[in-house]
C-alpha positions in Angstrom: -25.2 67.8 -24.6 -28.7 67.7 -23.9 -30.3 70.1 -21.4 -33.5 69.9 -19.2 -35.6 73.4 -18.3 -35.7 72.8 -14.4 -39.6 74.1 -13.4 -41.2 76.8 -15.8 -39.1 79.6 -15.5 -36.2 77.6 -14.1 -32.4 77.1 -15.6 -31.3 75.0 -17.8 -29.1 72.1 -16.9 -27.5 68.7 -18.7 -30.3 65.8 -19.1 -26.6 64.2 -16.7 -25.8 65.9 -13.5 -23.2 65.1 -11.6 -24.5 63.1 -8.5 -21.8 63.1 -5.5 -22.8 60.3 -2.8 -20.0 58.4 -3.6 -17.1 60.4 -2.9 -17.4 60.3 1.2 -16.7 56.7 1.8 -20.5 55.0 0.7 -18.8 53.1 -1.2 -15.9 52.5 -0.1 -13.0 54.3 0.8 -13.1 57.8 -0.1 -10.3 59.8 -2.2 -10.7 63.4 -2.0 -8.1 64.4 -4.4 -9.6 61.9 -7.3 -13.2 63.1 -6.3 -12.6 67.2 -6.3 -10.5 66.2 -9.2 -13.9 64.6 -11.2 -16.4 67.7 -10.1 -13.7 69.6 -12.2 -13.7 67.5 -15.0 -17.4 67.9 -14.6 -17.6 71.1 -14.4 -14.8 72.0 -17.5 -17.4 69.3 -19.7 -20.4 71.5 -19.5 -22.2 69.8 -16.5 -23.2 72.2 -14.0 -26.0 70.2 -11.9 -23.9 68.9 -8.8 -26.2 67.0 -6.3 -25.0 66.3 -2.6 -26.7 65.5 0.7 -26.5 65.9 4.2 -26.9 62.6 4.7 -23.5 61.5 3.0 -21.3 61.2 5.4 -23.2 63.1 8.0 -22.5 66.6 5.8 -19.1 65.7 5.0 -20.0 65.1 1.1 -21.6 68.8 1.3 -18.1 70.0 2.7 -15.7 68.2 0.1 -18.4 69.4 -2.7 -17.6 72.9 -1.3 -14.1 72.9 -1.4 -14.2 71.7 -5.0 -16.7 73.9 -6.4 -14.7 77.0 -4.6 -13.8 80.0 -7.3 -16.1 77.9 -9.4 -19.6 78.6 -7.7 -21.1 80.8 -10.4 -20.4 77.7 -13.1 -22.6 75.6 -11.0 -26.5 74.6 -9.8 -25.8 73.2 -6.1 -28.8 71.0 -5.4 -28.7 69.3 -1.6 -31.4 67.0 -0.1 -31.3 67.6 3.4 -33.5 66.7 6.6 -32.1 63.0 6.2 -29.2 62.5 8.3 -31.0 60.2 10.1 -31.1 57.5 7.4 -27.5 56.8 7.5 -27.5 54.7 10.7 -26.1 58.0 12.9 -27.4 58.7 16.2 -28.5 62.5 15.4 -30.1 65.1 18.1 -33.3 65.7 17.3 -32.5 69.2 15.7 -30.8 67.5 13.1 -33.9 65.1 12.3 -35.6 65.3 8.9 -38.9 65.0 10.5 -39.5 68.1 12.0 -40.5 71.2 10.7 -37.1 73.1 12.0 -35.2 70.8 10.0 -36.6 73.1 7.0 -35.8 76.2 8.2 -32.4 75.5 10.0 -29.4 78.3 7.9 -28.0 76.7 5.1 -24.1 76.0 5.5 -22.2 79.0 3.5 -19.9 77.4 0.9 
């Protein structure tokens, strides 16, 4: 499989990541068994770039990719966008807002 350098002195990961917006119900109606069961398969074929958000499914699609990637974290490069909850139609505090500065600095959730 093809890799891509990520930055200068960054890792190396497949030129295909694994991209998980789909598994919390964007699409359709979501099957967590058949979705943790797919990061697996992803993970066991070499990919290790899973990408999430905290906008899919108001954090939910973080959570799912978190219990999938548990005793497996080492395998994998967890990239999240975050700061765009907003964008899904949800009525968010404005803590939780992607344009503000706090939004940036808020803990990461531990997976």
């Amino acid at each position: 499989m093809d890799t891509r350098k990520l930055g200068k002195n960054g890792p190396a990961v497949p030129a295909l990541g694994l991209g998980c917006m789909g598994m919390t119900g964007i699409y359709g109606e979501p099957n967590e068994p058949e979705s943790i069961a797919t990061i697996h398969r992803a993970i066991d074929l070499g990919v290790n770039l899973i990408v999430t958000s905290d906008a899919y499914g108001a954090g939910a699609n973080e959570e799912l990719v978190g219990r999938a990637i548990k005793g497996r974290r080492n395998r994998v490069l967890l990239a999240t966008k975050f700061g765009n909850m907003g964008l899904s139609g949800f009525k968010l505090p404005k803590a939780f807002r992607g344009d503000i500065p706090a939004t940036c600095r808020r803990p990461a959730m531990r997976l």
